[in-house]
MIDOSE-1310 file (N, C-alpha, C; in nm, 2 decimals, decimal comma, always signed):
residues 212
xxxx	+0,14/+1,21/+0,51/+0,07/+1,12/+0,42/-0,06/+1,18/+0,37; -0,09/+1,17/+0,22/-0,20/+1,24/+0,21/-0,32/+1,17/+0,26; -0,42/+1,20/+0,24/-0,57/+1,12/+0,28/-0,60/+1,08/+0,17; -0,64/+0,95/+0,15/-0,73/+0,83/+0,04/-0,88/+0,85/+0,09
xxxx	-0,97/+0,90/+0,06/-1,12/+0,93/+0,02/-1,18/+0,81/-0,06; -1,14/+0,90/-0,20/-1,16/+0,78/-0,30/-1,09/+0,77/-0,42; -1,10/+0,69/-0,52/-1,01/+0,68/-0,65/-1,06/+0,66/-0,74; -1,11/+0,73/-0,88/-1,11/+0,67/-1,00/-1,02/+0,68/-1,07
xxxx	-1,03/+0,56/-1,17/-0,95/+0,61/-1,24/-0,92/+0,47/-1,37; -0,82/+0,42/-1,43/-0,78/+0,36/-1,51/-0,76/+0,23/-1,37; -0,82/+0,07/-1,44/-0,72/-0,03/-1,35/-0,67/-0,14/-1,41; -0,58/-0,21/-1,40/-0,53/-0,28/-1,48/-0,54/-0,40/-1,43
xxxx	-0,56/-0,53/-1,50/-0,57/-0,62/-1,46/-0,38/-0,74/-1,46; -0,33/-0,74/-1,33/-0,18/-0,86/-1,34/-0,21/-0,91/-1,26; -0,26/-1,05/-1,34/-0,34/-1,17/-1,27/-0,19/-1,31/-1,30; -0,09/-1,22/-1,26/+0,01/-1,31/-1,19/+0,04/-1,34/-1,05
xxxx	+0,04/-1,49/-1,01/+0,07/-1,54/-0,89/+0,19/-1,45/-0,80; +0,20/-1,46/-0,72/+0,35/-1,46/-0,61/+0,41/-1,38/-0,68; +0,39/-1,23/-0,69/+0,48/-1,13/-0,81/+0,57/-1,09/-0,64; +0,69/-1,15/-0,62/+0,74/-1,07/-0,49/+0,82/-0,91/-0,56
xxxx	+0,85/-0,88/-0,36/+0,92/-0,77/-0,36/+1,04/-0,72/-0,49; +1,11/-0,80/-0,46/+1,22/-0,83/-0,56/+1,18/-0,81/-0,72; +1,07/-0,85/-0,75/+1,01/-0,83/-0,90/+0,94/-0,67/-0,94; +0,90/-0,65/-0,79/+0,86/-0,49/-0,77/+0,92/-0,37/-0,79
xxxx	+1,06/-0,43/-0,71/+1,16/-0,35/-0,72/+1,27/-0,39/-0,73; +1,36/-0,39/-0,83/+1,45/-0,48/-0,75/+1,58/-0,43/-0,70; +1,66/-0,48/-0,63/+1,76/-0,42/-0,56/+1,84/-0,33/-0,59; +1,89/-0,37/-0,71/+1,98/-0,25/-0,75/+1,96/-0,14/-0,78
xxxx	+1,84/-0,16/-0,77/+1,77/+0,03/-0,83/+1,73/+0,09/-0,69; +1,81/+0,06/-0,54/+1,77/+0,12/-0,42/+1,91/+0,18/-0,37; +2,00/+0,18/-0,44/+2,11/+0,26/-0,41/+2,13/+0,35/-0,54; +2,15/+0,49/-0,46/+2,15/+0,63/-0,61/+2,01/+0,69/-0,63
xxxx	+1,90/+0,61/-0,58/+1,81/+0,74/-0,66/+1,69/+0,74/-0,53; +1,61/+0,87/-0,51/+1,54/+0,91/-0,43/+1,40/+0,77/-0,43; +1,33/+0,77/-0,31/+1,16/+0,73/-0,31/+1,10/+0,79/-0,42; +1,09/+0,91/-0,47/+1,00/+0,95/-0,53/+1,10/+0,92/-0,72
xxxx	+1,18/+0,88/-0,76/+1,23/+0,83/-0,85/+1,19/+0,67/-0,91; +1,18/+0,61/-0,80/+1,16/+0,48/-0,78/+1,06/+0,36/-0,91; +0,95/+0,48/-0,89/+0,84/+0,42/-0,99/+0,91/+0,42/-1,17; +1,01/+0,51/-1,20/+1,06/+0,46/-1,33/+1,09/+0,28/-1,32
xxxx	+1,12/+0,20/-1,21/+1,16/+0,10/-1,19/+1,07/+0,00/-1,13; +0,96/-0,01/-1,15/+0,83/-0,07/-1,05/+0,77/-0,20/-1,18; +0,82/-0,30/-1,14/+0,77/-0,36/-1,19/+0,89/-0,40/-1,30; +0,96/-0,37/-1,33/+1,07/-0,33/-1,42/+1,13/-0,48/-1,53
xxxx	+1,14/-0,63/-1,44/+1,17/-0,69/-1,47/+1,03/-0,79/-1,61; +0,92/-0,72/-1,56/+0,82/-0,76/-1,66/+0,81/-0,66/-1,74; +0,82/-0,50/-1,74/+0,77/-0,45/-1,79/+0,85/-0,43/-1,96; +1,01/-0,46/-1,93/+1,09/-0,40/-2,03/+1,18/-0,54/-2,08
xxxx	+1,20/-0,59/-2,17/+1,26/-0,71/-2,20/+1,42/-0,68/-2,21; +1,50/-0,78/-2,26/+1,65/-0,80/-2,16/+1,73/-0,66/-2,27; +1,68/-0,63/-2,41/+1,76/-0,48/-2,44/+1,70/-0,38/-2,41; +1,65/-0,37/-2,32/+1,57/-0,26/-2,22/+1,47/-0,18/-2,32
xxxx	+1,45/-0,23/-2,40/+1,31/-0,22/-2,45/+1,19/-0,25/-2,40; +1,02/-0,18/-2,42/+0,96/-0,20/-2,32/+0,86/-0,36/-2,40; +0,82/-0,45/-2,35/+0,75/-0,53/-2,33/+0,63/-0,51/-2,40; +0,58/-0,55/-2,53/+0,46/-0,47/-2,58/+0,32/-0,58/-2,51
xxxx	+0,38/-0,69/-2,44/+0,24/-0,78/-2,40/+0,25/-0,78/-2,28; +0,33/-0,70/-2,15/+0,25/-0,65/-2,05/+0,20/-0,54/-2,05; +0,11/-0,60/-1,94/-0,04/-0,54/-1,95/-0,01/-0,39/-1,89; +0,08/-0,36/-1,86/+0,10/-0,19/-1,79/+0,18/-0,10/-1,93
xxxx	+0,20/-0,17/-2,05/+0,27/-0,10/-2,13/+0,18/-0,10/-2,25; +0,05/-0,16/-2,23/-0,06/-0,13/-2,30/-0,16/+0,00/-2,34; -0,18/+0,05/-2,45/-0,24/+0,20/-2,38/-0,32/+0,21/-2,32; -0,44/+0,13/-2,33/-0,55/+0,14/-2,22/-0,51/+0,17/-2,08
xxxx	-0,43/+0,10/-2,05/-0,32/+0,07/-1,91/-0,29/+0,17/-1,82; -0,20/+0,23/-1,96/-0,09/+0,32/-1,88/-0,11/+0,40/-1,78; -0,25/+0,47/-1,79/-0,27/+0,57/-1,69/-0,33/+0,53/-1,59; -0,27/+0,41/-1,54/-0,33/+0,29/-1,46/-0,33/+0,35/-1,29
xxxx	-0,44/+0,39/-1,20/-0,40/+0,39/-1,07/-0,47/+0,30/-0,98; -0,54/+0,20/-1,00/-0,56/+0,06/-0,94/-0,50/-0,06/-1,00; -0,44/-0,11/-0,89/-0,40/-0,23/-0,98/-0,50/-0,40/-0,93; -0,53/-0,45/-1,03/-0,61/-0,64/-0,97/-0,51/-0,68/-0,99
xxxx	-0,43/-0,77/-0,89/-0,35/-0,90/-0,91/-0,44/-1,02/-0,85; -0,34/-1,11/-0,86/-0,37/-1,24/-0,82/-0,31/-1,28/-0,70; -0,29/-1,40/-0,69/-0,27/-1,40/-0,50/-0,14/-1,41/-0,50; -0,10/-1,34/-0,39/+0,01/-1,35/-0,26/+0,11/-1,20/-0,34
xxxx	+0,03/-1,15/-0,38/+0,11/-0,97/-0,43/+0,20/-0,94/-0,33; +0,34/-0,91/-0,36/+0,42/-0,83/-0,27/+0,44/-0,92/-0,13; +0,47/-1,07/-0,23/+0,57/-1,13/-0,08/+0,72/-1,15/-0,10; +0,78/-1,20/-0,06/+0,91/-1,20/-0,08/+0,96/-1,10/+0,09
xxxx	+1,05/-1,03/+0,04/+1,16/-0,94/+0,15/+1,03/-0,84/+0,21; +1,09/-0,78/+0,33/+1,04/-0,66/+0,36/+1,09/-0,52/+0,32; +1,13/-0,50/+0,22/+1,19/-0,38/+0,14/+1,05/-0,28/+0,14; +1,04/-0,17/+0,26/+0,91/-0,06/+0,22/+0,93/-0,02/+0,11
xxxx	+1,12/+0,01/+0,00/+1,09/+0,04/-0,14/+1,00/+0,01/-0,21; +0,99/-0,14/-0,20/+0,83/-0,21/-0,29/+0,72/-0,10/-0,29; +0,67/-0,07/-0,18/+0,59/+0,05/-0,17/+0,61/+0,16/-0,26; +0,70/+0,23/-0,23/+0,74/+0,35/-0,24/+0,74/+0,37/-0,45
xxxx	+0,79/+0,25/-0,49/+0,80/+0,22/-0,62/+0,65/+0,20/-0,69; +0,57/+0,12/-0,62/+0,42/+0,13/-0,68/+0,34/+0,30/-0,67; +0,39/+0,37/-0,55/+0,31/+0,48/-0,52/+0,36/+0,60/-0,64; +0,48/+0,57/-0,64/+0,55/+0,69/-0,75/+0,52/+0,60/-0,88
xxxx	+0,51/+0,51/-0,92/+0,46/+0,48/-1,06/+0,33/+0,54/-1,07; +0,22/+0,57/-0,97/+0,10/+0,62/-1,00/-0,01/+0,52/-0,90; +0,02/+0,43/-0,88/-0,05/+0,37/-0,79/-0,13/+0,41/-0,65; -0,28/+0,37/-0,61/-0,34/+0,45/-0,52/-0,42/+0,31/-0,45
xxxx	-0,39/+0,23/-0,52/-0,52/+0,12/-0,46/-0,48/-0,03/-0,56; -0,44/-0,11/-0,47/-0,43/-0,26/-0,49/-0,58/-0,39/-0,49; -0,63/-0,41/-0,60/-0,69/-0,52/-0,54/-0,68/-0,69/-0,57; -0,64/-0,74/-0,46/-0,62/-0,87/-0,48/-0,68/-1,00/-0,34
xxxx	-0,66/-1,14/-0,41/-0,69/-1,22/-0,30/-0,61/-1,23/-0,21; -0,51/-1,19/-0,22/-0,38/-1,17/-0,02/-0,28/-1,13/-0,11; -0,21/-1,08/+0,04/-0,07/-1,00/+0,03/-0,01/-1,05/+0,10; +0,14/-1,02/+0,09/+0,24/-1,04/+0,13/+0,22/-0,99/+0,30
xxxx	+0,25/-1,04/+0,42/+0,18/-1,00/+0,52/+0,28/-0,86/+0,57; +0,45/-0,84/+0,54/+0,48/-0,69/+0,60/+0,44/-0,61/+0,45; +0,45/-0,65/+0,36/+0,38/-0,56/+0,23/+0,29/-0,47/+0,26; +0,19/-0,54/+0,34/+0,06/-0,50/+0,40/+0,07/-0,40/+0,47
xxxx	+0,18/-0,44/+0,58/+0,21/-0,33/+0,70/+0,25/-0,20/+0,58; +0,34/-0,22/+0,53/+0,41/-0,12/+0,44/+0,33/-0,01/+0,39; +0,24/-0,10/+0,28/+0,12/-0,03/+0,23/+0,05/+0,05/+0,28; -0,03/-0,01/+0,44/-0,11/+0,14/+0,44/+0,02/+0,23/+0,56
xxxx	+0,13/+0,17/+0,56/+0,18/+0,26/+0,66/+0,22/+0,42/+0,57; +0,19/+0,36/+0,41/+0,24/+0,47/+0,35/+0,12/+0,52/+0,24; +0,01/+0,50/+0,27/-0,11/+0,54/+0,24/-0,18/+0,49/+0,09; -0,10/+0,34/+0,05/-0,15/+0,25/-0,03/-0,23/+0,14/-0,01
xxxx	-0,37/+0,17/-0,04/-0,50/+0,10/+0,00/-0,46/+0,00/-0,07; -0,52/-0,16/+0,02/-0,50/-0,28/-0,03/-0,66/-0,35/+0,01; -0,71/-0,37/-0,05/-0,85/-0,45/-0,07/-0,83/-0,59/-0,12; -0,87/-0,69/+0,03/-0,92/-0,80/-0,05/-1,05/-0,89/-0,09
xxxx	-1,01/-0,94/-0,13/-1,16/-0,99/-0,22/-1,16/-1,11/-0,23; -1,25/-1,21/-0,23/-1,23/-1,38/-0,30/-1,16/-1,34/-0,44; -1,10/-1,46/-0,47/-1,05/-1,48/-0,59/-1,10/-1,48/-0,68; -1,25/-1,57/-0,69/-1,37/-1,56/-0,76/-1,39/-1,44/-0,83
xxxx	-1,39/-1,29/-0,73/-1,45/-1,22/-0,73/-1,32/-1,14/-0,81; -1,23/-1,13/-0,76/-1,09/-1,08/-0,82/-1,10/-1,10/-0,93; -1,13/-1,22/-0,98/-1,12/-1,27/-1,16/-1,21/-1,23/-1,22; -1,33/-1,21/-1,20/-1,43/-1,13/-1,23/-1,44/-1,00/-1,24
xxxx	-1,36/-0,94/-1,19/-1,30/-0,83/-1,21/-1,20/-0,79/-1,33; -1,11/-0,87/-1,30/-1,03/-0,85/-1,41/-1,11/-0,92/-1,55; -1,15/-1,02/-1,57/-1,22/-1,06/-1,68/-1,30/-0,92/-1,72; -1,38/-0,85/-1,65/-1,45/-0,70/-1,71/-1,37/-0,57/-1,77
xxxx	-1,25/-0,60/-1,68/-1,16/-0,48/-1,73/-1,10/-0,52/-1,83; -1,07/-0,63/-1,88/-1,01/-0,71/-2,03/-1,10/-0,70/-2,12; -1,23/-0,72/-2,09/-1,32/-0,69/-2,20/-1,41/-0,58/-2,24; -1,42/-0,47/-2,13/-1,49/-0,32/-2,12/-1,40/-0,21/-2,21
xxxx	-1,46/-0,19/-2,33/-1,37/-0,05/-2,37/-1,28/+0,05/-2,29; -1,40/+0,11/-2,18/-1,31/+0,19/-2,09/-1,27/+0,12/-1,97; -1,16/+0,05/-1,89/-1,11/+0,01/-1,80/-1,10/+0,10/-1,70; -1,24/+0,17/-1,63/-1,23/+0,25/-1,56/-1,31/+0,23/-1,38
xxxx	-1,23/+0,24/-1,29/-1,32/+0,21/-1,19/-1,33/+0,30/-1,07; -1,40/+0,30/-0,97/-1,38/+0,37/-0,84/-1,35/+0,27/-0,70; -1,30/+0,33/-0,64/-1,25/+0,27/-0,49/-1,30/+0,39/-0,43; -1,43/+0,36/-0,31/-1,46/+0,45/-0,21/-1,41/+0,39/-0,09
xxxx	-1,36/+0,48/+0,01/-1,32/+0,43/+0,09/-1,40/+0,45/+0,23; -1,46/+0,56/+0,19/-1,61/+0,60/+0,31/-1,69/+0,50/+0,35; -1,71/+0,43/+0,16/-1,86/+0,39/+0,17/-1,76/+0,25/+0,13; -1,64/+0,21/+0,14/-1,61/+0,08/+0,17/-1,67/+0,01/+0,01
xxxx	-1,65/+0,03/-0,10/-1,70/-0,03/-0,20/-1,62/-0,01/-0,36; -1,63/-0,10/-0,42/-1,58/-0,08/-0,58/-1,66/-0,11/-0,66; -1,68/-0,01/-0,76/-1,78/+0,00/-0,86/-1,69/-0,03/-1,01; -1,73/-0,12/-1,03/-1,66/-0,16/-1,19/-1,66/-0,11/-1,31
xxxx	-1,61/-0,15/-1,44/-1,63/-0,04/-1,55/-1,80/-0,04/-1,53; -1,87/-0,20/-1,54/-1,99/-0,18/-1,57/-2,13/-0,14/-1,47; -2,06/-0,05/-1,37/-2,14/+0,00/-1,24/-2,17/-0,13/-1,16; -2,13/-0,22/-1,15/-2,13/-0,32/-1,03/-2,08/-0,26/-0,91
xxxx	-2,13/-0,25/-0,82/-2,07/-0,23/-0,69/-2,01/-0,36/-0,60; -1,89/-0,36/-0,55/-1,88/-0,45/-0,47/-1,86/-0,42/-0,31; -1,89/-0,45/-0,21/-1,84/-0,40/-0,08/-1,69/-0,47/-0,02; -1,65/-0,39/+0,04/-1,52/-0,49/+0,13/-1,49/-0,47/+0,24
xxxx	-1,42/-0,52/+0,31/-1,36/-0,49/+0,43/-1,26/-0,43/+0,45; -1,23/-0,34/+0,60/-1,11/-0,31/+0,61/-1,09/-0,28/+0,73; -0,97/-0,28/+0,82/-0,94/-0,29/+0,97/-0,97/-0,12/+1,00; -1,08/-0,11/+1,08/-1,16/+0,05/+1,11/-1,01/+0,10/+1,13
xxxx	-0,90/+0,04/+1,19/-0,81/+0,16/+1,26/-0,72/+0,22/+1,12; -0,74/+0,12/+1,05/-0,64/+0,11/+0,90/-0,71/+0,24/+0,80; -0,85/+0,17/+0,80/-0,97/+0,27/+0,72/-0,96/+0,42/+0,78; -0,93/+0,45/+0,91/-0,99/+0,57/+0,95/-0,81/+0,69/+0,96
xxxx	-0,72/+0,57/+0,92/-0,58/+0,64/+0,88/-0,55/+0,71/+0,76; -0,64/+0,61/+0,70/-0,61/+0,66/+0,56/-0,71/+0,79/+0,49; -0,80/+0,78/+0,59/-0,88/+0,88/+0,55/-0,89/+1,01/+0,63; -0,79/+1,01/+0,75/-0,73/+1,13/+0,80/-0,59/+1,14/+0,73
xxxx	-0,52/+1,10/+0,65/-0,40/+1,11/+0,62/-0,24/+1,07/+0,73; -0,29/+0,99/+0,85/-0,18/+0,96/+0,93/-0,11/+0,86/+0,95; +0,01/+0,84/+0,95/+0,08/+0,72/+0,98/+0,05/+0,69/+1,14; +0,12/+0,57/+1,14/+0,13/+0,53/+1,32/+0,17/+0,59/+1,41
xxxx	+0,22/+0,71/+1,36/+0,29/+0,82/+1,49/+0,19/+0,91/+1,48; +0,10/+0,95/+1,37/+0,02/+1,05/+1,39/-0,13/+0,98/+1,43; -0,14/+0,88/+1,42/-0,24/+0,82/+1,52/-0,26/+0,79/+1,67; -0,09/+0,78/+1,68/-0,06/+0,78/+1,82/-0,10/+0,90/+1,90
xxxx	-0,03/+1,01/+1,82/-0,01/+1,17/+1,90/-0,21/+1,22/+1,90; -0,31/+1,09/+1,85/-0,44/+1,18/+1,85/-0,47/+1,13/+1,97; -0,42/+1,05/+2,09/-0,46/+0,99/+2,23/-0,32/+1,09/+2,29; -0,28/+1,21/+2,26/-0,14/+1,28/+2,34/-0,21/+1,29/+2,44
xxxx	-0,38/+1,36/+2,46/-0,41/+1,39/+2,58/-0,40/+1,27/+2,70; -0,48/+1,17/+2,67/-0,46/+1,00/+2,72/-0,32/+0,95/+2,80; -0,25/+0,98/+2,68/-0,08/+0,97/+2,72/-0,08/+1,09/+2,83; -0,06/+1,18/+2,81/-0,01/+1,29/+2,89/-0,07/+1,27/+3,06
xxxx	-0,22/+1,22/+3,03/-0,32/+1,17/+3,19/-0,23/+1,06/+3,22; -0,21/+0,93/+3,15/-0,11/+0,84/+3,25/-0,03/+0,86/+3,27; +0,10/+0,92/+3,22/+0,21/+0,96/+3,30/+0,20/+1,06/+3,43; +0,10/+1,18/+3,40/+0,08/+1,20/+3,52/+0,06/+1,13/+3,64
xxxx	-0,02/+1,06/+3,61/-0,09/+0,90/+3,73/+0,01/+0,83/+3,79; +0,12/+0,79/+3,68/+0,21/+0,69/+3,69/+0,36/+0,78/+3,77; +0,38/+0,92/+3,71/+0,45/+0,97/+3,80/+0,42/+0,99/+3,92; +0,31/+1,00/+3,96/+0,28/+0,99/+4,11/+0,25/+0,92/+4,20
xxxx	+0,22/+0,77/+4,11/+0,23/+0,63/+4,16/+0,34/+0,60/+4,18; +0,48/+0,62/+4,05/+0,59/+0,54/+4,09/+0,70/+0,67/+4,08; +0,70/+0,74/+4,13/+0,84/+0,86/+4,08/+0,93/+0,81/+4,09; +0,97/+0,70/+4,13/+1,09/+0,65/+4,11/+1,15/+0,60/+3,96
xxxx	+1,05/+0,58/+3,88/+1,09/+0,59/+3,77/+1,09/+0,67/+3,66; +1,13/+0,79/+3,71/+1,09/+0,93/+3,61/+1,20/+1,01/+3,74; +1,29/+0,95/+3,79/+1,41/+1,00/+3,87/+1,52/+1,00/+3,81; +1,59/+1,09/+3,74/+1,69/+1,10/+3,65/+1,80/+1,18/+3,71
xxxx	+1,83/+1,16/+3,84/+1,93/+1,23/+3,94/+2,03/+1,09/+3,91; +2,15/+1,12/+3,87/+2,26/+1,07/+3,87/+2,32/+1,02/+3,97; +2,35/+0,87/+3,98/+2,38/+0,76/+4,10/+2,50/+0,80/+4,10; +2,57/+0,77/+4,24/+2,69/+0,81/+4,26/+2,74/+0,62/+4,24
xxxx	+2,85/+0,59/+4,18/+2,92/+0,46/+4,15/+2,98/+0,40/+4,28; +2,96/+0,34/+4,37/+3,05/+0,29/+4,43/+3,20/+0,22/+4,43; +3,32/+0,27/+4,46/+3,41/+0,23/+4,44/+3,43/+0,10/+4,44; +3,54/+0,02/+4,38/+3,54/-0,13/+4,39/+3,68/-0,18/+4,43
């Protein structure tokens, strides 16, 4: 997983409700083609109308847009199924940082398990966001993740929160197994302890079956 530091870049404002999994990705595009394929299909059902032509009034097929790697939605992003594709689909379209008023709760898990920052914000504050990026020539922002803050097209900073163990993964690059293996020494001291408290359960000498 790489490390998220920080991000500038283009952000787009989809200040639609309950955009689920399913609208992210949808099913049929998860048999035949790789994770890193995926993003041709992210968002797919809004972006392209039914002769698979692309959609000239959403907002990701806009030019300002395109080179879009933050996204503002609106509340409850990425509920529906637990499909990590959902993930995998925003990250390969270009995506690096979500900000919205809530998520979908395993979305969440998904997200930073795969090194896609999710920031939330009041709604208040979300709409005010996106109201700047609708109206600012250049729709450009930063996400720092050190200094825990977003700075708007028009240099507003905002601060936010984030769970230290979530914040400090993304900014070493590690999923849940490489955060685990940074306590190996830890691990390695209690089993010692525990094999010598209980060796009977670290006895892997084969029982003989008693007849019946």
């Amino acid at each position: 997983m790489q490390k998220f530091i920080s991000v500038t870049g283009v952000a787009a404002p989809l200040m639609k409700a309950n955009i689920d999994t399913d609208v992210i990705i949808p099913v049929k595009r998860l048999i035949g083609y790789q994770r890193h394929e995926l993003g041709a299909f992210a968002l797919e059902a809004l972006r392209f109308l039914p002769d698979g032509s692309e959609n000239p009034e959403f907002v990701l097929n806009q030019p300002r847009y395109r080179e879009a790697k933050i996204l503002v939605t609106a509340e409850n992003f990425g509920c529906g199924s637990s499909r990590e594709s959902a993930v995998w689909a925003l990250a390969s379209f270009g995506f690096q940082c979500i900000i919205g008023p809530g998520f979908g709760d395993i979305f969440t898990n998904n997200a930073f398990q795969n090194g896609l920052l999710l920031i939330r914000l009041p709604a208040t504050e979300v709409d005010s966001i996106a109201a700047e990026l609708a109206g600012e020539p250049s729709p450009v922002m930063t996400v720092d993740l050190q200094d825990c803050t977003v700075t708007t097209p028009s240099g507003r900073q905002i601060a936010f929160e984030i769970d230290d163990e979530r914040r400090q993964a993304l900014l070493e690059g590690r999923d849940e197994i490489g955060m685990t293996l940074m306590r190996d020494a830890e691990i390695v001291a209690f089993q010692e302890r525990d094999r010598a408290a209980r060796p009977w359960i670290y006895d892997t000498t084969p029982r003989a079956v008693a007849a019946t």
